[in-house]
mmCIF file as Biopython writes it, N, C-alpha, C and O atoms, coordinates in Angstrom:
data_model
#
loop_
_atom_site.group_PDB
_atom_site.id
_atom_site.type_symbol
_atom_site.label_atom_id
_atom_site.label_alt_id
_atom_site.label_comp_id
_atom_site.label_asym_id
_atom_site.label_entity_id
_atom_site.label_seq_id
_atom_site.pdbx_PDB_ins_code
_atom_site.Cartn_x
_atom_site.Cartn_y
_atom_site.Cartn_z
_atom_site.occupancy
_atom_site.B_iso_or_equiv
_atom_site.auth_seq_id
_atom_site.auth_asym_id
_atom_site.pdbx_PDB_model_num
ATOM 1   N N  . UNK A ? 1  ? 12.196 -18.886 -1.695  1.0 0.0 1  A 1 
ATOM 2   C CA . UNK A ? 1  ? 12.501 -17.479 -1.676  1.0 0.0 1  A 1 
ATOM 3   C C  . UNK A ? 1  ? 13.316 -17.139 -0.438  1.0 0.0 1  A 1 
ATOM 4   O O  . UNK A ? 1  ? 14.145 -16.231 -0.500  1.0 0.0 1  A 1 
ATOM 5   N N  . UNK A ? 2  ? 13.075 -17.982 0.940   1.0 0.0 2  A 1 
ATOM 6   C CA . UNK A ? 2  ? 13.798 -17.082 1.815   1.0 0.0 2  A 1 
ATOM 7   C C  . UNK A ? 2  ? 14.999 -18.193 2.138   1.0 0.0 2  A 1 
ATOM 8   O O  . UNK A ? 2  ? 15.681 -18.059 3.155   1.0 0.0 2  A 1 
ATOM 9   N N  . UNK A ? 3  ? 15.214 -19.287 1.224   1.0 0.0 3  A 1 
ATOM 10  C CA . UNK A ? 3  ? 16.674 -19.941 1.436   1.0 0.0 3  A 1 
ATOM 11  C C  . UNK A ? 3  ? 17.351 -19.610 0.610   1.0 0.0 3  A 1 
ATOM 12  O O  . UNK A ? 3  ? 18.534 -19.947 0.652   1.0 0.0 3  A 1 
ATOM 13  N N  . UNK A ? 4  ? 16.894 -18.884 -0.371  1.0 0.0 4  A 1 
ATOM 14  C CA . UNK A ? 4  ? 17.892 -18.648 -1.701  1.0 0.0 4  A 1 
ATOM 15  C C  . UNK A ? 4  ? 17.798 -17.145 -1.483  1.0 0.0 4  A 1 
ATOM 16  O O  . UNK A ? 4  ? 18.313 -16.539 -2.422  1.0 0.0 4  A 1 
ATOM 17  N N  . UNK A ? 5  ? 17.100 -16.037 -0.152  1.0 0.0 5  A 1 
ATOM 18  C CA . UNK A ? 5  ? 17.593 -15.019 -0.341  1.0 0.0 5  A 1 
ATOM 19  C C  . UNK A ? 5  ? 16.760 -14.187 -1.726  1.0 0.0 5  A 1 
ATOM 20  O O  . UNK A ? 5  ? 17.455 -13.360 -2.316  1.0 0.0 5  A 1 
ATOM 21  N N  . UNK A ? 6  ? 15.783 -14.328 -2.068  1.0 0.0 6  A 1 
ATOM 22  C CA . UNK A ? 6  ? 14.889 -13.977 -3.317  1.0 0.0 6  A 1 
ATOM 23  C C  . UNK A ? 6  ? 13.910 -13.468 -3.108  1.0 0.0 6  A 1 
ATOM 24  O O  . UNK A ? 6  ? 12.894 -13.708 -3.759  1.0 0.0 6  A 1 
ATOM 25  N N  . UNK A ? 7  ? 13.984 -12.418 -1.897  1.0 0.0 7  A 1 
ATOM 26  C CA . UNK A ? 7  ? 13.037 -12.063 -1.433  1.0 0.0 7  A 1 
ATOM 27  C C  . UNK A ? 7  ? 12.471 -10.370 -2.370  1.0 0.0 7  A 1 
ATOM 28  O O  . UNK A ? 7  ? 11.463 -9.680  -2.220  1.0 0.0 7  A 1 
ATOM 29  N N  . UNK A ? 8  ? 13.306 -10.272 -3.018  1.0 0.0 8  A 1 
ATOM 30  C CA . UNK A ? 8  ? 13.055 -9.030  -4.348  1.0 0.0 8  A 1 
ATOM 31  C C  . UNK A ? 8  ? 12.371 -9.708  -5.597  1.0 0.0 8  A 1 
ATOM 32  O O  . UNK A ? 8  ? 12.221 -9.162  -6.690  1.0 0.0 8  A 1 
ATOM 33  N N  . UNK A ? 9  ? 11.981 -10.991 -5.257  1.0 0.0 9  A 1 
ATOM 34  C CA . UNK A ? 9  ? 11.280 -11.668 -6.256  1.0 0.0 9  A 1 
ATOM 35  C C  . UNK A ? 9  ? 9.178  -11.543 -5.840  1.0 0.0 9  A 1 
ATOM 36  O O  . UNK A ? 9  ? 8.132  -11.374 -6.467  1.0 0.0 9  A 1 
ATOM 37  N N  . UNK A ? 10 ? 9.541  -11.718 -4.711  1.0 0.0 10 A 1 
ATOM 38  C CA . UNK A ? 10 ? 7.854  -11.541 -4.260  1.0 0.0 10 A 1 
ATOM 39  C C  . UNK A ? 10 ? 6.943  -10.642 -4.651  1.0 0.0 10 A 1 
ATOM 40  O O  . UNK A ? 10 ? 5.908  -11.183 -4.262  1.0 0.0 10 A 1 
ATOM 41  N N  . UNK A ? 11 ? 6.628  -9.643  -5.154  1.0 0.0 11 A 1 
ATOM 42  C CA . UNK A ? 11 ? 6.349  -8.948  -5.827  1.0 0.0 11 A 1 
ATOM 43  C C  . UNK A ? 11 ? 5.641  -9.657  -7.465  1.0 0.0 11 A 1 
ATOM 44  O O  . UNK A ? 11 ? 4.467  -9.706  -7.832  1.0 0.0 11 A 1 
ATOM 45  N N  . UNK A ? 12 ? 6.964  -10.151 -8.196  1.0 0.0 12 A 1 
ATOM 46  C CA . UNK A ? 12 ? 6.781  -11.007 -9.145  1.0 0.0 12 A 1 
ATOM 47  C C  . UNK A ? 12 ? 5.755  -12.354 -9.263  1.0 0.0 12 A 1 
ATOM 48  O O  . UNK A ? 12 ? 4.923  -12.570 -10.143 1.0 0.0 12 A 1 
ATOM 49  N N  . UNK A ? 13 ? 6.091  -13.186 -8.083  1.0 0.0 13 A 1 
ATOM 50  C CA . UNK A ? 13 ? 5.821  -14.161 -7.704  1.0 0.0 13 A 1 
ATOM 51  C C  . UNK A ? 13 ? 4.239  -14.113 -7.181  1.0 0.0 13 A 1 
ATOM 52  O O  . UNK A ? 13 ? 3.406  -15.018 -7.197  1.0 0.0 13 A 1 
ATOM 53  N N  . UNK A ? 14 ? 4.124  -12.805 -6.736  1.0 0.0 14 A 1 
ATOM 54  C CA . UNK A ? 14 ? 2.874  -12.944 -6.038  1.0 0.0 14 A 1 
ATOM 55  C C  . UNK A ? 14 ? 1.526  -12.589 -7.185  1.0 0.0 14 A 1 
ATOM 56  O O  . UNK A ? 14 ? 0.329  -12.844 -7.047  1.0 0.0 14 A 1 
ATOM 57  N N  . UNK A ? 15 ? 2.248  -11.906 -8.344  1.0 0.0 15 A 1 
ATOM 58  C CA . UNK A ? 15 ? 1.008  -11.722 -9.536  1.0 0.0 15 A 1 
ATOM 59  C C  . UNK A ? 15 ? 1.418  -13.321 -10.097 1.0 0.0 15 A 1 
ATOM 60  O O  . UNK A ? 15 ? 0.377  -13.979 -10.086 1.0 0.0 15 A 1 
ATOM 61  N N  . UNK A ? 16 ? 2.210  -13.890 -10.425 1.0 0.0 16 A 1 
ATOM 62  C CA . UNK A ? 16 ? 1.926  -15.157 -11.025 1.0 0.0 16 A 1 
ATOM 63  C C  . UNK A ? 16 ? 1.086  -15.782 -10.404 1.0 0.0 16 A 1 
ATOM 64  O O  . UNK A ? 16 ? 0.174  -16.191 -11.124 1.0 0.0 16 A 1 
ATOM 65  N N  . UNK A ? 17 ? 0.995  -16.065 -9.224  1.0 0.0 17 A 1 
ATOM 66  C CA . UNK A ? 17 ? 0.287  -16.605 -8.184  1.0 0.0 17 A 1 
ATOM 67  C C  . UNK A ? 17 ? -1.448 -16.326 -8.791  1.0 0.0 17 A 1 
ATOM 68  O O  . UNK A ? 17 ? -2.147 -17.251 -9.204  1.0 0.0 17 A 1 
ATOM 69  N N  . UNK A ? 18 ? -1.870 -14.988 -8.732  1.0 0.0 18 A 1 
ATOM 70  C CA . UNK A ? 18 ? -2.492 -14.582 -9.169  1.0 0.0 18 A 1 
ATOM 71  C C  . UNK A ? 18 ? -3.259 -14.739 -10.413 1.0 0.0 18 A 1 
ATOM 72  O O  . UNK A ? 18 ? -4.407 -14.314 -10.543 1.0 0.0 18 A 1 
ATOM 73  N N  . UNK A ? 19 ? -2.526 -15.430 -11.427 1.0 0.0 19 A 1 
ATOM 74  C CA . UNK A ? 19 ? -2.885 -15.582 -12.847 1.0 0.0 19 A 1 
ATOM 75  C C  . UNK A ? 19 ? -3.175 -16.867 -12.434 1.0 0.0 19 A 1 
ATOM 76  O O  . UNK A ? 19 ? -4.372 -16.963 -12.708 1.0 0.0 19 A 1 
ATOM 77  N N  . UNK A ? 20 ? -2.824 -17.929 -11.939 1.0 0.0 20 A 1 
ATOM 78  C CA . UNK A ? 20 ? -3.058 -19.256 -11.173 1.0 0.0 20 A 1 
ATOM 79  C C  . UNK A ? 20 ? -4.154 -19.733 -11.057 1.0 0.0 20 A 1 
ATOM 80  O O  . UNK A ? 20 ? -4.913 -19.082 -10.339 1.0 0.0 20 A 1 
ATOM 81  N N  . UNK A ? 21 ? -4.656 -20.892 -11.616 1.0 0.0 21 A 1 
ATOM 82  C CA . UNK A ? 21 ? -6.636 -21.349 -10.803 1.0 0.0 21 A 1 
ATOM 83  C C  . UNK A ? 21 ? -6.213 -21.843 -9.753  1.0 0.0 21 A 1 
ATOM 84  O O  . UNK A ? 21 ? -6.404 -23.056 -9.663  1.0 0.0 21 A 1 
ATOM 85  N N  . UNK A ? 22 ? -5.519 -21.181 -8.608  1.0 0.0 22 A 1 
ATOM 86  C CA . UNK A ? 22 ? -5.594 -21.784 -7.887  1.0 0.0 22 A 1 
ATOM 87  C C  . UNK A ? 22 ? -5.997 -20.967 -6.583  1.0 0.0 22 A 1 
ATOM 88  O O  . UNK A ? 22 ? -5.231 -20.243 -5.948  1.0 0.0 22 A 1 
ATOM 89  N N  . UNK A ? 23 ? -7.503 -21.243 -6.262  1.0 0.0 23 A 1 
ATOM 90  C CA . UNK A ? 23 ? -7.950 -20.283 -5.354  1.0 0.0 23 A 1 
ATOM 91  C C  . UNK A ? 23 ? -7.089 -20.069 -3.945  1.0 0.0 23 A 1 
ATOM 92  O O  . UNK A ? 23 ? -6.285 -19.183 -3.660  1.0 0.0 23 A 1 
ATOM 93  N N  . UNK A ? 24 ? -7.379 -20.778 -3.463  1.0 0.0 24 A 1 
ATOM 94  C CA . UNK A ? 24 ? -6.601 -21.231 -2.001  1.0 0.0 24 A 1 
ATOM 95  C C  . UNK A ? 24 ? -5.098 -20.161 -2.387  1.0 0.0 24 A 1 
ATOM 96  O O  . UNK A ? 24 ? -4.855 -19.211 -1.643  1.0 0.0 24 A 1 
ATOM 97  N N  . UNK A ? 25 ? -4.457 -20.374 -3.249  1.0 0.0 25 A 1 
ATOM 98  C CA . UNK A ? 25 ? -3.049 -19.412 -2.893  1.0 0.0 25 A 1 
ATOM 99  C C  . UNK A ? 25 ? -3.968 -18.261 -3.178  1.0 0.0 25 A 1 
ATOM 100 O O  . UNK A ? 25 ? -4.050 -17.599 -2.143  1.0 0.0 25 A 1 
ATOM 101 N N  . UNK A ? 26 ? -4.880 -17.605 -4.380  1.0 0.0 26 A 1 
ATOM 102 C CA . UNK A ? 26 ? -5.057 -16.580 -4.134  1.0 0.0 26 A 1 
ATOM 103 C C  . UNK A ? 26 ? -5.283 -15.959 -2.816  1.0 0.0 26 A 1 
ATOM 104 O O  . UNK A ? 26 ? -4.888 -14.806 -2.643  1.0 0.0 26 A 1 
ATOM 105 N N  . UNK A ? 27 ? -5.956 -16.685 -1.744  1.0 0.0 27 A 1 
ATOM 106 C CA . UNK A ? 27 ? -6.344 -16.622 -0.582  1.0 0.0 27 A 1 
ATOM 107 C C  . UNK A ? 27 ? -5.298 -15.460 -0.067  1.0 0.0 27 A 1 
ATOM 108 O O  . UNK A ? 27 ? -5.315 -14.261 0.211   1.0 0.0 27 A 1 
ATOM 109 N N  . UNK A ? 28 ? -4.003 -17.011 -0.131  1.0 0.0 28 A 1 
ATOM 110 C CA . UNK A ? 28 ? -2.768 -16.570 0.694   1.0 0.0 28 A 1 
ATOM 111 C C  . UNK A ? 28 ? -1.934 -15.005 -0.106  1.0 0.0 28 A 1 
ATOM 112 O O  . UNK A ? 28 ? -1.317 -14.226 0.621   1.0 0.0 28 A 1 
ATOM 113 N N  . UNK A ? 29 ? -2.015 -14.837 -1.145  1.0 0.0 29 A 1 
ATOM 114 C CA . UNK A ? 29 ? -1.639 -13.950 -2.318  1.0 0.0 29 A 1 
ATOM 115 C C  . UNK A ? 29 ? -2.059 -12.324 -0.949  1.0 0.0 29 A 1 
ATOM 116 O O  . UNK A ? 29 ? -1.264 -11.663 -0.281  1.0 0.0 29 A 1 
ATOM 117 N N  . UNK A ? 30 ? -3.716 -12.224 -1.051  1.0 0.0 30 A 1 
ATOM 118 C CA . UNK A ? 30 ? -4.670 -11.649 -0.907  1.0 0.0 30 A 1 
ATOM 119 C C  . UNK A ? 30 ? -3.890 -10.926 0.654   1.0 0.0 30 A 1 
ATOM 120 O O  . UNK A ? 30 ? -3.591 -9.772  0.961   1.0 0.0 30 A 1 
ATOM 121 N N  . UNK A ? 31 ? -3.766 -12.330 1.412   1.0 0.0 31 A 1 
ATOM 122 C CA . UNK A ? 31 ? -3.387 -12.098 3.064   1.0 0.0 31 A 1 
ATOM 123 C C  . UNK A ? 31 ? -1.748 -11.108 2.986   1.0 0.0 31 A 1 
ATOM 124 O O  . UNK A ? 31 ? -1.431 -10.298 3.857   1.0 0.0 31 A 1 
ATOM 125 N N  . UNK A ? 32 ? -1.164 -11.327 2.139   1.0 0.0 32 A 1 
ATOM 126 C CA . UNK A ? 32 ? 0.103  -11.054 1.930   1.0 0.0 32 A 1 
ATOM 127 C C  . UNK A ? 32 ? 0.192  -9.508  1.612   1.0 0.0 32 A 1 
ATOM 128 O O  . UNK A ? 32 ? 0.672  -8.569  2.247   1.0 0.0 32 A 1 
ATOM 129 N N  . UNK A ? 33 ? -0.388 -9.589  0.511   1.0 0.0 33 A 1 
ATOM 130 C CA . UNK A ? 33 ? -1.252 -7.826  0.400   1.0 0.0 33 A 1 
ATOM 131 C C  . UNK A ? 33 ? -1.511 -7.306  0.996   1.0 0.0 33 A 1 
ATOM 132 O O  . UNK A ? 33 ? -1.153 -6.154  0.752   1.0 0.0 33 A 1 
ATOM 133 N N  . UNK A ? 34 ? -2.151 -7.423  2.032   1.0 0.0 34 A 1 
ATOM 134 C CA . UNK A ? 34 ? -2.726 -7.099  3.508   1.0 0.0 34 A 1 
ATOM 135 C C  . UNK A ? 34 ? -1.613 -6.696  4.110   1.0 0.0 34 A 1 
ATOM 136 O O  . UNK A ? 34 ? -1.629 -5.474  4.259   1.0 0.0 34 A 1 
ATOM 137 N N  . UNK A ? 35 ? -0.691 -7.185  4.502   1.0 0.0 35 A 1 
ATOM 138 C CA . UNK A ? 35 ? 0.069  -6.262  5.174   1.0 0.0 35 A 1 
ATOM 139 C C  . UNK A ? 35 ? 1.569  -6.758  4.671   1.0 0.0 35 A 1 
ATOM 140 O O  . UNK A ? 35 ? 2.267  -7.504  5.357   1.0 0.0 35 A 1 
ATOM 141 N N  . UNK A ? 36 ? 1.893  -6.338  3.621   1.0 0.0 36 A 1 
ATOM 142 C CA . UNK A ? 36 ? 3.144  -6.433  2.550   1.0 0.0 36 A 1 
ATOM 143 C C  . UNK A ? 36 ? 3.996  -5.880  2.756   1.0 0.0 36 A 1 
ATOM 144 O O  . UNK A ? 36 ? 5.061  -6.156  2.203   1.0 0.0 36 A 1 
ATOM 145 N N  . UNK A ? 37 ? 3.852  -4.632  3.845   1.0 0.0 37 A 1 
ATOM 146 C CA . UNK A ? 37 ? 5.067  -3.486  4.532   1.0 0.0 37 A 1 
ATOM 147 C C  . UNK A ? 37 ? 5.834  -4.425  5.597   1.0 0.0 37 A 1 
ATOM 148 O O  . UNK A ? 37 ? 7.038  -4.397  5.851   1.0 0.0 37 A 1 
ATOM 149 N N  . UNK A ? 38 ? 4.457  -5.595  6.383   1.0 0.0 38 A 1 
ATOM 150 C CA . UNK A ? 38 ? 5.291  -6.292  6.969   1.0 0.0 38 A 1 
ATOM 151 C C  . UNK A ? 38 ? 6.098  -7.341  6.219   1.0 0.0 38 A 1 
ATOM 152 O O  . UNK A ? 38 ? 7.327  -7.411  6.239   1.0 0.0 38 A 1 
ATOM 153 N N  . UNK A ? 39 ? 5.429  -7.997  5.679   1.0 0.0 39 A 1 
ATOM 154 C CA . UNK A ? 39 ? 6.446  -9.477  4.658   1.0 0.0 39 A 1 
ATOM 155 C C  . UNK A ? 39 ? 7.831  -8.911  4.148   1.0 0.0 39 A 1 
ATOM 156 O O  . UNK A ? 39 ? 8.876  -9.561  4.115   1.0 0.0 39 A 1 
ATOM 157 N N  . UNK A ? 40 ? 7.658  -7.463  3.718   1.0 0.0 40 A 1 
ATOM 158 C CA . UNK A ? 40 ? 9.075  -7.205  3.401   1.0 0.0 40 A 1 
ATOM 159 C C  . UNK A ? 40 ? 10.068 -6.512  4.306   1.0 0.0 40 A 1 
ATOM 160 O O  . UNK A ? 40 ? 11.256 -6.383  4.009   1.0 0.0 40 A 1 
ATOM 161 N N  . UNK A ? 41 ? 9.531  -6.079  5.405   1.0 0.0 41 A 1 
ATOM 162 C CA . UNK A ? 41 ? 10.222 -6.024  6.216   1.0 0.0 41 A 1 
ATOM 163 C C  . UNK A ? 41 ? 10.983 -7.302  7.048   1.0 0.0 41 A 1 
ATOM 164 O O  . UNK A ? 41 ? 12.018 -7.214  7.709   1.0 0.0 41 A 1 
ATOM 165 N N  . UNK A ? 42 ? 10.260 -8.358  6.843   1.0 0.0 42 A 1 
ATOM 166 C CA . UNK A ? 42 ? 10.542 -9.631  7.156   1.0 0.0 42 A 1 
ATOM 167 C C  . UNK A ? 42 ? 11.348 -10.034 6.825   1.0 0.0 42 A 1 
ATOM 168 O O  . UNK A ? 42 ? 12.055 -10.535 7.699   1.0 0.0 42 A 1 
ATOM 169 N N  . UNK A ? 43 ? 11.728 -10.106 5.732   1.0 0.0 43 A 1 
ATOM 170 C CA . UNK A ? 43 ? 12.590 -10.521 4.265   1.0 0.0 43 A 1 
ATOM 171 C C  . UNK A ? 43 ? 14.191 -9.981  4.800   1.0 0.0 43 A 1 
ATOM 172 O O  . UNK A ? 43 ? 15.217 -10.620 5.035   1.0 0.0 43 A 1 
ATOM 173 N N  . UNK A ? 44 ? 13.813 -8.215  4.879   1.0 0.0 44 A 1 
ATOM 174 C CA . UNK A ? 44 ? 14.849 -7.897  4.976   1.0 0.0 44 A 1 
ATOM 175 C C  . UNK A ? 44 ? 15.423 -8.176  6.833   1.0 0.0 44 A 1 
ATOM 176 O O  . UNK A ? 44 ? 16.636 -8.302  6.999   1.0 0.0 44 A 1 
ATOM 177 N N  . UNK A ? 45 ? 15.003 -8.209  7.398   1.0 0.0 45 A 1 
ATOM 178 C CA . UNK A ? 45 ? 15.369 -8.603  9.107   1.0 0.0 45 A 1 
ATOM 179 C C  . UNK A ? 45 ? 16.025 -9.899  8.848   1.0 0.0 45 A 1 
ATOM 180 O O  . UNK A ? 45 ? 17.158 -10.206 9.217   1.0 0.0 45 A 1 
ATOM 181 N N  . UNK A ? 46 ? 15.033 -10.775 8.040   1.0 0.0 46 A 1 
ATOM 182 C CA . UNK A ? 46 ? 15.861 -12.026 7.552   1.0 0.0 46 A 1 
ATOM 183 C C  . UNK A ? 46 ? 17.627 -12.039 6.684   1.0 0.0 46 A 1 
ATOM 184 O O  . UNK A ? 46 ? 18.517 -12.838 6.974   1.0 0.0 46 A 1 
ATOM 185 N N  . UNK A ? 47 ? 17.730 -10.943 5.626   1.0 0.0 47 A 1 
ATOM 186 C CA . UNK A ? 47 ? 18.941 -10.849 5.369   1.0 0.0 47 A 1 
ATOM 187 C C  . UNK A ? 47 ? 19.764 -10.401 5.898   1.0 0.0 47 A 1 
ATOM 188 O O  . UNK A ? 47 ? 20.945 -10.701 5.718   1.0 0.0 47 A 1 
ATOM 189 N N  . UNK A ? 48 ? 19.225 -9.334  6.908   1.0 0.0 48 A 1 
ATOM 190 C CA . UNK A ? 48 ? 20.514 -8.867  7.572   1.0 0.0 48 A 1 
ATOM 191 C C  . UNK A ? 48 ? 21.377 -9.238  8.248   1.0 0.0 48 A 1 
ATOM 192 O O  . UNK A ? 48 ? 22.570 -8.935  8.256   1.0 0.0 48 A 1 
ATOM 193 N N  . UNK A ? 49 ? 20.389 -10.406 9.284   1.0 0.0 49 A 1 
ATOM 194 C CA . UNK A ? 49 ? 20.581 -11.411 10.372  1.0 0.0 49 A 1 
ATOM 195 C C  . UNK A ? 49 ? 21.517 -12.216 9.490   1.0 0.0 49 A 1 
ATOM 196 O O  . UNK A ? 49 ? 22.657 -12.530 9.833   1.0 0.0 49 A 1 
ATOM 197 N N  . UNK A ? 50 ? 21.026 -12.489 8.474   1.0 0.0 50 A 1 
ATOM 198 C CA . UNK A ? 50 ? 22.258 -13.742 7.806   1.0 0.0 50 A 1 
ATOM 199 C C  . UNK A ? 50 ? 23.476 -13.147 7.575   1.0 0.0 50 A 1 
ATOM 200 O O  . UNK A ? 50 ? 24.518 -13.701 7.926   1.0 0.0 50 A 1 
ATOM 201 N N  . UNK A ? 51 ? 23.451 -11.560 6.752   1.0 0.0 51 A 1 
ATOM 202 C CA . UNK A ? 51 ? 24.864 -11.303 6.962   1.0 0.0 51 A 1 
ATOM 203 C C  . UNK A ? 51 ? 25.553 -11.181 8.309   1.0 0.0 51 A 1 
ATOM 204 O O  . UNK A ? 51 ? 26.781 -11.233 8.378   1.0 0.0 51 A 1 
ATOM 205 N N  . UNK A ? 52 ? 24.898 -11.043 9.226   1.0 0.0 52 A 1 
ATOM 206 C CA . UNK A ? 52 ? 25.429 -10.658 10.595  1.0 0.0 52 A 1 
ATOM 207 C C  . UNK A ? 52 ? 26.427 -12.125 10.567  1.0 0.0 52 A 1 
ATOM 208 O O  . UNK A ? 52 ? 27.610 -12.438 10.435  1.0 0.0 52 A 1 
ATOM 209 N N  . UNK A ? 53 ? 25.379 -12.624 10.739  1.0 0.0 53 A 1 
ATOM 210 C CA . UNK A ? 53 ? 26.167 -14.260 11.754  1.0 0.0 53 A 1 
ATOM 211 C C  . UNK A ? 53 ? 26.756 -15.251 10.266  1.0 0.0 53 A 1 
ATOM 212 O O  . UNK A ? 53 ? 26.609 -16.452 10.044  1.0 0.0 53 A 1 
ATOM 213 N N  . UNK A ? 54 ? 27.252 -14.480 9.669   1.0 0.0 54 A 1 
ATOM 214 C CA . UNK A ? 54 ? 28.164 -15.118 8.698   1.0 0.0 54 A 1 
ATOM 215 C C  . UNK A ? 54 ? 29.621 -14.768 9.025   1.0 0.0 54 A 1 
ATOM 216 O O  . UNK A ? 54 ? 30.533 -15.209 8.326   1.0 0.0 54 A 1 
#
């Protein structure tokens, strides 16, 4: 997601995750939720920076 720039996918990605037996990511799913204002703010600090220094 953040080498291909797919960071409008997380959202998506994070209920599949969810449908998943796989506890342990729910874990991480759960933590992400928690503070999701930051992860996407992340995302985007991350794209901008790339357009910058392109």
């Amino acid at each position: 997601m953040l080498t291909d720039r797919q960071g409008g996918r997380l959202l998506e990605r994070l209920d599949a995750v969810r449908q998943d037996d796989l506890p342990s990511l729910h874990t991480l799913a759960a933590g992400i939720d928690r503070d999701l204002d930051a992860v996407i703010a992340g995302f985007n600090l991350l794209r901008k920076r790339t357009l910058l220094y392109r």
